[in-house]
C-alpha atoms as a printed R data frame, in Angstrom:
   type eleno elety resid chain resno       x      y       z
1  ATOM     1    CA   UNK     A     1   0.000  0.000   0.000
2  ATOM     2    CA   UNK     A     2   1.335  3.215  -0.480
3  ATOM     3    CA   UNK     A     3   1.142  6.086   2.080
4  ATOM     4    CA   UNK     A     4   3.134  9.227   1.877
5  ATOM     5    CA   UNK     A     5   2.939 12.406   4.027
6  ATOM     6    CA   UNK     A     6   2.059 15.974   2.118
7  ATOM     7    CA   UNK     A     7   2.800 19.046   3.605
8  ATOM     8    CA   UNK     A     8   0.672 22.067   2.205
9  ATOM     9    CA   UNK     A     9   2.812 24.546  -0.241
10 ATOM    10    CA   UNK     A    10   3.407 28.497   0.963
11 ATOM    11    CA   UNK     A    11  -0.115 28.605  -0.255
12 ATOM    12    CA   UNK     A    12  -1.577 26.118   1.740
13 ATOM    13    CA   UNK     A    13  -2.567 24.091  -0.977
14 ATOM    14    CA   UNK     A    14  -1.825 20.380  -1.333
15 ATOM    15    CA   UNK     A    15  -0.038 19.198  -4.584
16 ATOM    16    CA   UNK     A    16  -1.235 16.181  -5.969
17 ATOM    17    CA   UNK     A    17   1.724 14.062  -6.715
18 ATOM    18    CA   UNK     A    18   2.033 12.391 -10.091
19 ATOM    19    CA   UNK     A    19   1.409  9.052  -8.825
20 ATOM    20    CA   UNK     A    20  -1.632  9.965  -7.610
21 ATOM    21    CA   UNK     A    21  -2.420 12.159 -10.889
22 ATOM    22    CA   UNK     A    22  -1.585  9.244 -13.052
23 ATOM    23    CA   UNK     A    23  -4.594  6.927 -10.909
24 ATOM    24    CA   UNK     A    24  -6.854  9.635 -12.143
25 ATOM    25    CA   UNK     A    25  -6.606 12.519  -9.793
26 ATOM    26    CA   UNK     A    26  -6.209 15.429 -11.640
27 ATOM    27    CA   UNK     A    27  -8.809 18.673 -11.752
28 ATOM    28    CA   UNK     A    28 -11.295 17.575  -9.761
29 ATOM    29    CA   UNK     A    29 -11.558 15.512  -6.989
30 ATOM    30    CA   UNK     A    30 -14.108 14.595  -4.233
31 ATOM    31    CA   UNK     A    31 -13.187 14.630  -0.398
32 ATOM    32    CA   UNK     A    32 -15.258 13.396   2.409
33 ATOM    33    CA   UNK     A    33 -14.477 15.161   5.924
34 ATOM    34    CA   UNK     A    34 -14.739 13.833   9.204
35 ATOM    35    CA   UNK     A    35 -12.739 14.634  12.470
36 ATOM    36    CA   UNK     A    36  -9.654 13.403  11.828
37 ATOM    37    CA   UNK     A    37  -9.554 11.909   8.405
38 ATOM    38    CA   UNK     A    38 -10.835 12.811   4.972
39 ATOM    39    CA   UNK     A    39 -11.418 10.041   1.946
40 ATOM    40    CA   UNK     A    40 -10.108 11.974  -1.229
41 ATOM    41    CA   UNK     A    41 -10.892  9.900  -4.895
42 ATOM    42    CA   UNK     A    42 -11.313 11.132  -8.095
43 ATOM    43    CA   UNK     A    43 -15.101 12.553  -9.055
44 ATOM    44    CA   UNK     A    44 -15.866 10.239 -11.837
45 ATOM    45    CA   UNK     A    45 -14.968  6.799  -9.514
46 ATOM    46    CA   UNK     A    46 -17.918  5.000  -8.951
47 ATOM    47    CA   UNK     A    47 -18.689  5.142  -4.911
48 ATOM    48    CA   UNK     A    48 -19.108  1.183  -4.999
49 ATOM    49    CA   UNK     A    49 -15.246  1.020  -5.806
50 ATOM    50    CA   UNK     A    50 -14.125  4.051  -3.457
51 ATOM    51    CA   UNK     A    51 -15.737  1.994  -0.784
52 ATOM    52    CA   UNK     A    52 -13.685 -1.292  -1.479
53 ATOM    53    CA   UNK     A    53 -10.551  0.933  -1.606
54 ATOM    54    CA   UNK     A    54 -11.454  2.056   2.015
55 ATOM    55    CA   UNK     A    55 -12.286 -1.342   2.950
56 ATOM    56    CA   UNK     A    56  -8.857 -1.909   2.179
57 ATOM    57    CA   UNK     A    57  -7.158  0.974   3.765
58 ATOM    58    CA   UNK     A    58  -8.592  0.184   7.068
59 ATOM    59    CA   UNK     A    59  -7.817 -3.705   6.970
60 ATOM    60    CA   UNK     A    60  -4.160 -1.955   6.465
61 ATOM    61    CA   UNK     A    61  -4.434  0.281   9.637
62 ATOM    62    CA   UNK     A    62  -5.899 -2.517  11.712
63 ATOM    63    CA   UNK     A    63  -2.550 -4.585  10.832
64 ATOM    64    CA   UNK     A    64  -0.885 -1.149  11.491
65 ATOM    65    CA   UNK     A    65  -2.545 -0.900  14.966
66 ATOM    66    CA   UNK     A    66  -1.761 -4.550  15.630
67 ATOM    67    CA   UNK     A    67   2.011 -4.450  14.681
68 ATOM    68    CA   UNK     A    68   2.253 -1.717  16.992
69 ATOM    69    CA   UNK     A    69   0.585 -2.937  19.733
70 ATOM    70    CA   UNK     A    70   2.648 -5.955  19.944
71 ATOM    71    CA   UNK     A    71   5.774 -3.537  20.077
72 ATOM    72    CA   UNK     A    72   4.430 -1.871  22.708
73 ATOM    73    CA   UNK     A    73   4.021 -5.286  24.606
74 ATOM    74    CA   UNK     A    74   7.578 -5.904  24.381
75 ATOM    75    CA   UNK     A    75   8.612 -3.082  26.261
């Protein structure tokens, strides 16, 4: 999975990396807000497959949350 950090520019404006621009992120995109996260995906993505991707991403954060648990046990 890939996960990268993005600081906002002088402007405070986030540049979309070409990665990202080349999975169909380019002039428009959608974002979903809440508290402390925000789902970004390209407008034209069908919300069936955005919410697979997310599906994903969270199975990823629970192994994450799991990996660092058990680090935390060790201590």
């Amino acid at each position: 999975m890939v996960v990268f950090n993005q600081n906002l520019d002088r402007n405070n404006k986030i540049y979309i990396r070409r990665l990202m621009r080349d999975m169909g992120f380019s002039k428009t995109v959608t974002i979903h807000l809440q508290n402390s996260a925000a789902v970004m995906h390209p407008v034209q993505v069908d919300l069936r497959e955005v919410k697979d991707s997310v599906e994903v991403i969270l199975l990823d954060i629970e192994k994450r949350l799991k990996r660092k648990r058990e680090r935390e046990g060790e201590h």
